[in-house]
N, C-alpha and C positions, 0 to 999 in steps of 0.2 A: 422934888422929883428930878430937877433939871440936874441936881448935883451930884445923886445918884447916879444918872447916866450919865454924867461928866465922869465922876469915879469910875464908871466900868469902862467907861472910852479908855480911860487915862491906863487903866490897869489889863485893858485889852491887849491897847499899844506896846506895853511895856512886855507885854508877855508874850509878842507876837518873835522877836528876834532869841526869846531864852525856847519856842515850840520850834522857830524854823532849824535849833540849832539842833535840838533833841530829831526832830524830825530825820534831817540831815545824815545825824548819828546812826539812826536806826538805817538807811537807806546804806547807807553805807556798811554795817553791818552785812543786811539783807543779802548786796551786793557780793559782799567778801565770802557769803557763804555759798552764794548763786555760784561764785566763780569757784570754790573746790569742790561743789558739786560735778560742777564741769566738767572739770580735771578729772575728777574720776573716772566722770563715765568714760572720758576720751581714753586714761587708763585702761579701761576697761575693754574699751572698742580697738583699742591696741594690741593690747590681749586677744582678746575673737581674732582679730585678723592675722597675727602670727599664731594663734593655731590654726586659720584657715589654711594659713601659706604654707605649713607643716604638712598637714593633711594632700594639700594637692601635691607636694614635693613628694610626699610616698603614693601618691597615687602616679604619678608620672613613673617614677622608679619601679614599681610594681608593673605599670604599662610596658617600661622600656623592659622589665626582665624577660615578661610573655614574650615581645616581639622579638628577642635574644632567641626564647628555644624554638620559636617558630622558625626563624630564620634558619640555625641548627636541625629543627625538624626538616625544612623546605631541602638544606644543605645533602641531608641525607639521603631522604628519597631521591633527588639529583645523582649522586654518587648511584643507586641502586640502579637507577635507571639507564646508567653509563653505562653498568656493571650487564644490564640485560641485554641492550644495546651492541657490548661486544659480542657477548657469548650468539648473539645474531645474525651479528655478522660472521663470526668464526663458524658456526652451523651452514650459514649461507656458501661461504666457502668450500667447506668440506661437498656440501653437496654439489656446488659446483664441481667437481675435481671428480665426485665419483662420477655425477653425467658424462665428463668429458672420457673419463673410462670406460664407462658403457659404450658410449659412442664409439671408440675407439677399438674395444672388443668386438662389438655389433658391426664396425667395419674390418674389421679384419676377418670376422667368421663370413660377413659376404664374400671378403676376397676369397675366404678358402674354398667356400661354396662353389664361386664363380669358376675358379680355376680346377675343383671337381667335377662339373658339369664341361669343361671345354675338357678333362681327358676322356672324359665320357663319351663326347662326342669326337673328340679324336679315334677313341678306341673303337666305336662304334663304324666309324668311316674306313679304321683300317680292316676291320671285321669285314665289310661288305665291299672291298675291296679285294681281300685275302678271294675271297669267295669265287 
């Protein structure tokens, strides 16, 4: 019995550096396939991310175009608002010009007034003087 287990000792041993090499082999293996998995996904994840970075690059472009016609839209109503602005002031004017007209008729028909009332009263004075 002892030789038997001397034999498996002996045939253990020997078999110990031909399993660590097989071992070894497959690890390595294992490894090499671990590592183009990898690779791939990283492929892969490289991929996701420039379509991410595509996606946000037209979403930005697409942001900057709206803010384009807004700014054009804002541009406009500006313009209109110029545009009412004058025509308000030119109303404004006018209307001043006719007051000052008015005023100006409204004092002259005092003065006609005034100076019909002072022949009135001249006349009157020489009337009851005639007398």
């Amino acid at each position: 019995m002892k030789i038997v287990t001397a034999i498996a000792a002996v045939t253990l041993l020997a078999a110990t550096p031909v399993l660590a090499q097989s071992i070894a082999g497959e690890q390595a293996k294992a490894d090499y396939h671990q590592a183009k998995a990898d690779a791939a996904c990283a492929d892969d994840a490289k991929v996701d991310a420039q379509v991410q970075a595509n996606v946000s690059s037209l979403d930005a472009a697409n942001a900057q175009a709206q803010a384009n016609v807004a700014s054009s839209d804002a541009a406009n109503l500006q313009a209109r608002a110029d545009m009412a602005k004058s025509q308000e002031n030119a109303a404004q004017s006018q209307a001043n010009a006719s007051q000052e007209q008015a005023n100006a008729s409204q004092a002259q028909q005092s003065a006609a007034d005034q100076a019909a009332a002072i022949n009135r009263a001249h006349d009157a004075r020489a009337q009851l003087e005639a007398q």
